[in-house]
C-alpha positions as CSV (number, residue, x, y, z in Angstrom):
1,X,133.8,66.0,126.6
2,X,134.8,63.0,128.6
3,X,138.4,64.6,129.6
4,X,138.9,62.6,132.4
5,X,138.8,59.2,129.8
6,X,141.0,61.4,127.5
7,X,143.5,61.6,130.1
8,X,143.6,58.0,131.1
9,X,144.5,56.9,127.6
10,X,147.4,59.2,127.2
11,X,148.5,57.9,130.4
12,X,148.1,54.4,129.1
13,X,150.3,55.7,126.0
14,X,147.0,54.4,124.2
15,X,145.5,56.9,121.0
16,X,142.4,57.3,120.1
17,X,142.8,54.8,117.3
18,X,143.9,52.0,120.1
19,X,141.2,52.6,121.7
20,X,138.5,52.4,118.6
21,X,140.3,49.2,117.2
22,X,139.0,47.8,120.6
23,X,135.8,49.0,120.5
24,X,135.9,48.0,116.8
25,X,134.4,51.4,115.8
26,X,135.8,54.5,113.7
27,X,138.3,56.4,115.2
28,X,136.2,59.3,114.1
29,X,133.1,57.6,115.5
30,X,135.1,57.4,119.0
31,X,136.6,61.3,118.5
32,X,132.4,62.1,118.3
33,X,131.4,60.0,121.5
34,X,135.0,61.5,123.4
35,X,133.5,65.1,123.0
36,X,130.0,64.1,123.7
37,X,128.4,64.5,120.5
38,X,127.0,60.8,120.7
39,X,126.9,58.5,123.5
40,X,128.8,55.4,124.4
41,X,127.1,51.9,123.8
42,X,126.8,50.1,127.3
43,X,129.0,47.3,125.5
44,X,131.7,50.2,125.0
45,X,131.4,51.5,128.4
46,X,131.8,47.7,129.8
47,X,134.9,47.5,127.6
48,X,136.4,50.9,128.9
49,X,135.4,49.6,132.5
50,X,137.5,46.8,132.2
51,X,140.6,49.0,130.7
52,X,140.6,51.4,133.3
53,X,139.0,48.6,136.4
54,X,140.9,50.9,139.0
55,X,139.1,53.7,138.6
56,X,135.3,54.2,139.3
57,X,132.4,54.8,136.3
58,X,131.7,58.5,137.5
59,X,135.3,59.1,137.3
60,X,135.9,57.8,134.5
61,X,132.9,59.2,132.5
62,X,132.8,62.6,134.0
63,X,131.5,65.5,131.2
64,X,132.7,68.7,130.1
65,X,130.4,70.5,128.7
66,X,131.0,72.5,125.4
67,X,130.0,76.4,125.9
68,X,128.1,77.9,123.5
């Protein structure tokens, strides 16, 4: 789970659904790449760089894992 990104668009006031119209994928397709099911295009990740330009890539894309 990318919680760190998760935070940074609430503080944004920005929803998931913002965020996957710019991307221009599912909202569910984005909910599956936010908790780490599947994994961010680089396109995607050059978009959400350019959101969120103050803050650094390992910041922003930091993992939670899910425990078993």
């Amino acid at each position: 789970m990318f919680k760190n990104l998760t935070n940074l668009l609430r503080n944004r006031h920005m929803t998931n659904e913002d965020l996957a119209k710019i991307l221009k994928i599912h909202r569910n397709t984005l909910l599956s790449k936010l908790n780490g099911d599947t994994q961010f295009t680089l396109n995607e990740i050059d978009i959400i760089m350019a959101i969120f330009n103050e803050y650094k890539f390992d910041y922003i894309f930091t993992r939670e894992y899910k425990r078993a």
